[in-house]
C-alpha positions as CSV (number, residue, x, y, z in Angstrom):
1,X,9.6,-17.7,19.3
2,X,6.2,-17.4,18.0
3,X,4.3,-14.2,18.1
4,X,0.6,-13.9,18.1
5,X,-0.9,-11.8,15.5
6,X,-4.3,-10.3,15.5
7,X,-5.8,-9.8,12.0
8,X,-8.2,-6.5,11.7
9,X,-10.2,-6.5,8.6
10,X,-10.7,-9.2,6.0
11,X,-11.3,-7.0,2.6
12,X,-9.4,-7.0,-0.1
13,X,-6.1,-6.9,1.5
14,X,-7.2,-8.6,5.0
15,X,-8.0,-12.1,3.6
16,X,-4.7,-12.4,2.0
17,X,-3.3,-11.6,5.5
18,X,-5.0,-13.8,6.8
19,X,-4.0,-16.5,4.6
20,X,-0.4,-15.5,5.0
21,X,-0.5,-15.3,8.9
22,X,-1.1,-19.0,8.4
23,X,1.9,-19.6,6.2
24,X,3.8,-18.0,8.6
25,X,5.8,-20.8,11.1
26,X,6.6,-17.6,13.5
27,X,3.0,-16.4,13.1
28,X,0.1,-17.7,15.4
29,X,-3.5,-16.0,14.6
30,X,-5.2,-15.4,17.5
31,X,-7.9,-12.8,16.9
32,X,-9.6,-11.7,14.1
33,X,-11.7,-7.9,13.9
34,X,-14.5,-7.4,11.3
35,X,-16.5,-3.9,10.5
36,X,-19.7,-6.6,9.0
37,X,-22.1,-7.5,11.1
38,X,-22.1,-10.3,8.7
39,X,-19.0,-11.7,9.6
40,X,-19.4,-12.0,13.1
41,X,-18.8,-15.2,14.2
42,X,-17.3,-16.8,10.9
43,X,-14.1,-19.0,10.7
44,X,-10.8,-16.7,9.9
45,X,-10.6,-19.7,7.2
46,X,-13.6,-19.2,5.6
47,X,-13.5,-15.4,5.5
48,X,-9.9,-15.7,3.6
49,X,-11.2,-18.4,1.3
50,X,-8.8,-21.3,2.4
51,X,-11.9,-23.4,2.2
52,X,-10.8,-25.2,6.2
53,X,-11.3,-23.2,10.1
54,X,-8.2,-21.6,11.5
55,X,-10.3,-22.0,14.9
56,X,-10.7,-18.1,15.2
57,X,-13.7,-16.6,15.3
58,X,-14.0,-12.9,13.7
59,X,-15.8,-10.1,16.2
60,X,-16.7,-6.1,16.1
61,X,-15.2,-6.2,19.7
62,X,-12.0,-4.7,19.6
63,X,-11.8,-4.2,23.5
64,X,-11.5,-7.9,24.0
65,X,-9.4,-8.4,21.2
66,X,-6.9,-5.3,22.6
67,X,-7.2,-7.5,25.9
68,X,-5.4,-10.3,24.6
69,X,-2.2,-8.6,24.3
70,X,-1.1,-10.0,21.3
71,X,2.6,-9.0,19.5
72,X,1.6,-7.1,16.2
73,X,-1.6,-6.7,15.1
74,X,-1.6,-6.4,11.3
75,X,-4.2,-3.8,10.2
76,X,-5.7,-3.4,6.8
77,X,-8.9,-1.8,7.2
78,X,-9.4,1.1,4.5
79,X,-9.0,4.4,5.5
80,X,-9.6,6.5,2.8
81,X,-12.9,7.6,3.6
82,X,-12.1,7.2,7.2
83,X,-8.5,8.9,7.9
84,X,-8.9,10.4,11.4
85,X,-10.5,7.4,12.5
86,X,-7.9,5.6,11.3
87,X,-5.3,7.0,12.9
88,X,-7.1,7.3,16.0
89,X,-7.3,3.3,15.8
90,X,-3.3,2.7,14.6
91,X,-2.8,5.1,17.9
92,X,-5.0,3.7,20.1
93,X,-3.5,0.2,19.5
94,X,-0.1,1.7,20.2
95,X,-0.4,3.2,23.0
96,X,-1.8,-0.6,24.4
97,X,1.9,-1.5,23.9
98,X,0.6,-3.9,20.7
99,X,3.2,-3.5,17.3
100,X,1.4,-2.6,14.1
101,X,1.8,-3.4,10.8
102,X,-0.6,-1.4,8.5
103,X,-1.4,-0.7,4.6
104,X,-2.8,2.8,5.6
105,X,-2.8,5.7,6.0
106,X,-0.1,5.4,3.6
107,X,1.6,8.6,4.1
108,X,3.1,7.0,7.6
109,X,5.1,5.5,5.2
110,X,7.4,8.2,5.3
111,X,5.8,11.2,6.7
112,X,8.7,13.8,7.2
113,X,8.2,16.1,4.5
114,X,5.0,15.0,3.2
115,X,1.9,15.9,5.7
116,X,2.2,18.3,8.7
117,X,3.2,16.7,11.9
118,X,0.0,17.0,13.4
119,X,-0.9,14.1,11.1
120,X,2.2,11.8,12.7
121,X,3.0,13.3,15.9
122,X,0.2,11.8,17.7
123,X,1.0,8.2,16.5
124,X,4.9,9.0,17.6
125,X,3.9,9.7,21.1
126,X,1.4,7.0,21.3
127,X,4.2,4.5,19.9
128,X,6.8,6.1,22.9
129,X,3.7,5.3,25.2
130,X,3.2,2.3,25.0
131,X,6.6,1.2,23.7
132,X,5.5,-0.3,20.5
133,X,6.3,0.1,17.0
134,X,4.5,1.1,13.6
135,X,5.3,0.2,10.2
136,X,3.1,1.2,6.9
137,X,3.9,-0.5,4.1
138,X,2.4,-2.5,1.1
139,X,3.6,-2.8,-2.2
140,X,2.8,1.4,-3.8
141,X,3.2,3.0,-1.8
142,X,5.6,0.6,-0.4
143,X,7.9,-2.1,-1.9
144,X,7.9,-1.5,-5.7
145,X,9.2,2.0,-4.6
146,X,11.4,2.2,-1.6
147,X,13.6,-1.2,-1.5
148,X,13.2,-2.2,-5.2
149,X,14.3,1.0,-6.8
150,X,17.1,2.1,-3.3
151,X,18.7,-1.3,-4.4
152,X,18.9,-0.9,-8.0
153,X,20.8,2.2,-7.0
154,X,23.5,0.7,-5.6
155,X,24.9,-0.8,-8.9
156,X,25.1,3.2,-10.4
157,X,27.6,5.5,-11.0
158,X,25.6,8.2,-11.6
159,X,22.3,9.1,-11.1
160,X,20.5,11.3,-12.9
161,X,16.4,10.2,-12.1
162,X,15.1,7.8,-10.7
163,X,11.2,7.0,-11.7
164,X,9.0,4.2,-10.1
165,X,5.7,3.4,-12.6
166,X,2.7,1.3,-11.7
167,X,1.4,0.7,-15.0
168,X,-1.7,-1.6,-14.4
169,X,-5.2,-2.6,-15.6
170,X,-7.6,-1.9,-12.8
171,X,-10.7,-3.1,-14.7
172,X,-10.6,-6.4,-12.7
173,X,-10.3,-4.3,-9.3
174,X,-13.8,-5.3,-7.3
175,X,-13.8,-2.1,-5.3
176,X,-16.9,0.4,-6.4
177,X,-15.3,3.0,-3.4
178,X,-12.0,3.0,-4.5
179,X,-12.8,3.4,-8.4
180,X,-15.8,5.5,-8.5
181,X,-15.4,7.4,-5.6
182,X,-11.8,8.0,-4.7
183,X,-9.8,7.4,-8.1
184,X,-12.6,8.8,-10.5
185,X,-13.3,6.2,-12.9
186,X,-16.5,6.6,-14.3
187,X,-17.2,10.0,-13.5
188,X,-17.4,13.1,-15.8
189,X,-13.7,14.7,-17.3
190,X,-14.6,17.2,-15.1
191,X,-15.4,15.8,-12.4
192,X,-12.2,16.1,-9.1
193,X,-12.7,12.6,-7.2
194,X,-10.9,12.6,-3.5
195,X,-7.7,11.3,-5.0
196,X,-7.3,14.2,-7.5
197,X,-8.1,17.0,-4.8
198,X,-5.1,19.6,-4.8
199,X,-2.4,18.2,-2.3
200,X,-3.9,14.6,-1.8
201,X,-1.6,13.1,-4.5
202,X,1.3,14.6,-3.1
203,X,0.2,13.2,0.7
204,X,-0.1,9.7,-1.2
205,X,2.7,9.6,-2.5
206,X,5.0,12.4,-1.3
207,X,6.1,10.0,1.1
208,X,7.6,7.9,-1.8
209,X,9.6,10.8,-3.4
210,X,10.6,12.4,0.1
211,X,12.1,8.5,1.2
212,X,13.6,7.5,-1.9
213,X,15.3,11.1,-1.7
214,X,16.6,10.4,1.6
215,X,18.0,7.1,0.9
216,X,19.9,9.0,-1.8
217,X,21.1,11.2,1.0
218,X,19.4,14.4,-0.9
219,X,16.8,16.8,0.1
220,X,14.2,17.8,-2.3
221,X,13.7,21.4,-3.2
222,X,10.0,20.8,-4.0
223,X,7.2,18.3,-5.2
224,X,5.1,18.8,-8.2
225,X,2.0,17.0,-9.3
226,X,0.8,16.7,-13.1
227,X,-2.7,14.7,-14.2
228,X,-4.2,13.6,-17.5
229,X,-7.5,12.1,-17.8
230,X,-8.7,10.0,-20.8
231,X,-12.7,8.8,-21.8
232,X,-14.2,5.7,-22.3
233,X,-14.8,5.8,-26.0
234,X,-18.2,3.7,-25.4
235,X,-19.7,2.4,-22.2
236,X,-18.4,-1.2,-20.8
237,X,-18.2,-2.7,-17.9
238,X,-15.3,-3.6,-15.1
239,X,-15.5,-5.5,-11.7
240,X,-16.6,-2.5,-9.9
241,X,-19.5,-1.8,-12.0
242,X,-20.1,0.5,-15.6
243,X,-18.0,2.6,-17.2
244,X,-20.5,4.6,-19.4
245,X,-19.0,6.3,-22.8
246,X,-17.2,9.8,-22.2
247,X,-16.7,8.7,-18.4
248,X,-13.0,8.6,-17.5
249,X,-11.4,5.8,-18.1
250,X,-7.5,6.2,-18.2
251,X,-5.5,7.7,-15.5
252,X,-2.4,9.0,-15.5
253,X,-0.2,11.0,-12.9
254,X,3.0,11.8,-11.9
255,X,4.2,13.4,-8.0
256,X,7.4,14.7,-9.0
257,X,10.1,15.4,-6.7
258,X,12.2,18.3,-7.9
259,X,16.0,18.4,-6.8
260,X,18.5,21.3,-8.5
261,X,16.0,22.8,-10.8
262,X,15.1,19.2,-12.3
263,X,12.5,16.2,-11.7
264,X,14.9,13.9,-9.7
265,X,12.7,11.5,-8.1
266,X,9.4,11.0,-9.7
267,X,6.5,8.1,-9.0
268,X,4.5,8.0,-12.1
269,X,0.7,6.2,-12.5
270,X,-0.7,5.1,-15.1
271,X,-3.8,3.0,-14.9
272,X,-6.4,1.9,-17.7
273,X,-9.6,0.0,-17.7
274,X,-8.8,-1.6,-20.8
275,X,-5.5,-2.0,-23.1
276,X,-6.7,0.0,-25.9
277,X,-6.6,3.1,-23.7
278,X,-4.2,5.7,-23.9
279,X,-2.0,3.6,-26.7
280,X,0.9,6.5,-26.7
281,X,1.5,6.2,-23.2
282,X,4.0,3.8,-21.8
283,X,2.9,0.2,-22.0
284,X,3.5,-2.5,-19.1
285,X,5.2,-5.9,-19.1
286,X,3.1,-8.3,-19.7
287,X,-0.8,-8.0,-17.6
288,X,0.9,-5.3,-15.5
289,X,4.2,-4.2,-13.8
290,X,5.9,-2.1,-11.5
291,X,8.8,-0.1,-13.3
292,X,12.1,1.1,-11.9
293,X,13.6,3.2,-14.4
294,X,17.6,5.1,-13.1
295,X,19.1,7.2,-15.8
296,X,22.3,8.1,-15.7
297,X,25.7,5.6,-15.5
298,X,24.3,3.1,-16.6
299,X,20.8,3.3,-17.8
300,X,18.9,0.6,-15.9
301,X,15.4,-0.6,-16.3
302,X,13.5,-3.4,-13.9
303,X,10.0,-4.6,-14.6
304,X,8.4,-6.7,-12.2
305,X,5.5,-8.3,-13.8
306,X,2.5,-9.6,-11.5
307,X,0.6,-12.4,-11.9
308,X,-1.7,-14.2,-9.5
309,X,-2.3,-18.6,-9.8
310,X,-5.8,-17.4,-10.6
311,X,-4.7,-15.4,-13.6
312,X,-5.2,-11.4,-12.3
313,X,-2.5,-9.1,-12.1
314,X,-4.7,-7.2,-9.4
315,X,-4.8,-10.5,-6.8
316,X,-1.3,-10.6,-7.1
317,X,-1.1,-6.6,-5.8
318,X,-3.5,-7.4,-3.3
319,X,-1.5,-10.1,-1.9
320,X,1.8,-8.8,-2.3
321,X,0.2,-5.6,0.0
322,X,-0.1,-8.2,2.7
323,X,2.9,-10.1,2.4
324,X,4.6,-6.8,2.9
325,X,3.2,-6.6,5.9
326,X,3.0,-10.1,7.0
327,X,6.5,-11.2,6.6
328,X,7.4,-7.9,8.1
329,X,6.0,-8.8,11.3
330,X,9.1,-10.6,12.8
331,X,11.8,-7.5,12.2
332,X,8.9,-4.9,13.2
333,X,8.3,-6.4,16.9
334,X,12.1,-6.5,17.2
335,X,12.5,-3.0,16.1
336,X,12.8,-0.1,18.5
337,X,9.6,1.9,19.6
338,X,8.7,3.9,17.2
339,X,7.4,4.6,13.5
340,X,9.5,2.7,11.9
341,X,10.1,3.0,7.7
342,X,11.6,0.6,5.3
343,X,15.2,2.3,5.8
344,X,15.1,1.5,9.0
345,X,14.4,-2.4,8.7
346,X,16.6,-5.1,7.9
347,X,16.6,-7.3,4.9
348,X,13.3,-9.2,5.3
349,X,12.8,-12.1,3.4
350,X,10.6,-15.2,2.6
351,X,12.1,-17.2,5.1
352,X,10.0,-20.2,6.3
353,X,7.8,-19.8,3.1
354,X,9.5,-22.8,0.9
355,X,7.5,-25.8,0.9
């Protein structure tokens, strides 16, 4: 059966989307919604860079592209500068009776436990509505720590921790928003950018610890945050624009869930704008990698490099953010009305995706 997928946004996750809508054989693209006044009447094909017309034409209507009805709609607009109106869009679409797959506000990911329910209970009763079903997902918060590091559990004995890492290079991350104004980057040490604001890590990525806990059938007893900073030891310059000497340029933080007086479940960042940075702190597989580490019986260790056929680590995020969602599509729709989380989902896989 095919379903028919509306597409809304085409940044930096939305034209990867896009492209893998297309690659989907159960997927048909059948509406496209764009915030640019610019993009208005563009080819979905040319907006995603696949250089041919997919025969949809992006609008700023969304009442007409609610009206079609379709199956899912696959929604990775930003929402960190817009939260309420975010979630006034995921329910709105809900409550239509249309399925979502979304990239934000990631703390739907797993909410209970992380952000008070009037944050979620509003999209639960506009998913019972309309009968439709909500999943938010990507790949952190998202793959690289609920299934990856939940399945390398399974082949312990004992576990003593379990700690997720993003250990990346961000200076090739075209975003001026999301590195000067929400992560920091480039600001004065003493300067507290949105992400750093008491609580917000903890919202981020609480629902990380919180899930992984409950796949391990534990409650936490509480979540902890920790932060270091680091300067740019002379000014340079990244996608996003300049770093200027003294400005920070190293990240590093840790949301630690705490379970019988020790950090049990712990999701630990550490992101530089260049590889001389921070040299004592833990290093990544090749350009950049996701981390699993469980100590206990036996010690295990899983590094899962990224690397995009143009050569960046950070395309590969992007588009593994969107397959996420993409090829969760089929197993969302069929799911029961809801908000749905990635214990809840069956094994999803790339089927239909050899060539």
């Amino acid at each position: 059966m095919t379903l028919r997928v509306v597409q809304w946004s085409t940044g930096n996750v939305g034209r990867h989307s896009i492209a893998g809508i297309d690659a989907r054989p159960e997927l048909e693209l059948v509406g496209l919604w764009v915030s640019d006044p610019a993009k208005v009447g563009k080819d979905a094909g040319q907006l995603a860079g696949l250089g041919r017309d997919l025969g949809v034409l992006a609008t700023n209507d969304a009442d007409a592209l609610l009206a079609l009805k379709p199956d899912c709609i696959v929604h990775t607009a930003m929402a960190d500068n817009r939260l309420m109106e975010a979630l006034a869009d995921l329910a709105r679409f809900l409550e239509a009776g249309i399925n979502v797959v979304s990239s934000c506000p990631v703390f739907l990911q797993y909410p209970d436990g992380t952000v008070p329910p009037d944050f979620v209970e509003p999209i639960r009763a506009a998913a019972a509505a309309g009968g439709a079903s909500i999943f938010v997902n990507g790949v952190d918060p998202g793959f690289a720590n609920d299934w990856l590091p939940l399945v390398i559990t399974s082949v312990s004995e004992r576990i003593d921790q379990v700690r997720c890492l993003e250990l990346l290079d961000y200076s090739t991350y075209d975003s001026a928003t999301v590195m000067f104004d929400v992560m920091g980057f480039g600001q004065p040490m003493d300067f507290t950018p949105m992400l750093l604001q008491p609580g917000i890590l903890t919202m981020a990525w609480g629902s990380v610890v919180h899930q992984i806990a409950a796949g391990l059938g534990i409650a936490l007893d509480e979540v902890k945050e920790t932060v270091l900073k680091l300067p740019a030891p002379e000014t340079f310059e990244i996608a996003s624009g300049t770093i200027e000497e003294g400005t920070m340029a190293a990240l590093r933080f840790e949301v630690q869930g705490w379970y019988h007086g020790r950090p049990t479940v712990v999701l630990e960042h550490i992101t530089r704008l260049r590889p001389d940075l921070g040299p004592d702190w833990p290093q990544p597989a090749g350009q950049g990698c996701y981390r699993v580490e469980v100590t206990g019986e036996p010690i295990y260790t899983v590094d899962m490099q990224l690397m995009g056929t143009d050569g960046d680590h950070n395309t590969a995020g992007l588009k593994a953010t969107a397959m996420r969602l993409v090829n969760a599509v089929e197993a969302v729709v069929a799911a029961p009305p809801g908000l749905v989380t990635a214990l809840d989902l069956p094994l999803i896989t790339g089927r239909g995706l050899v060539t």
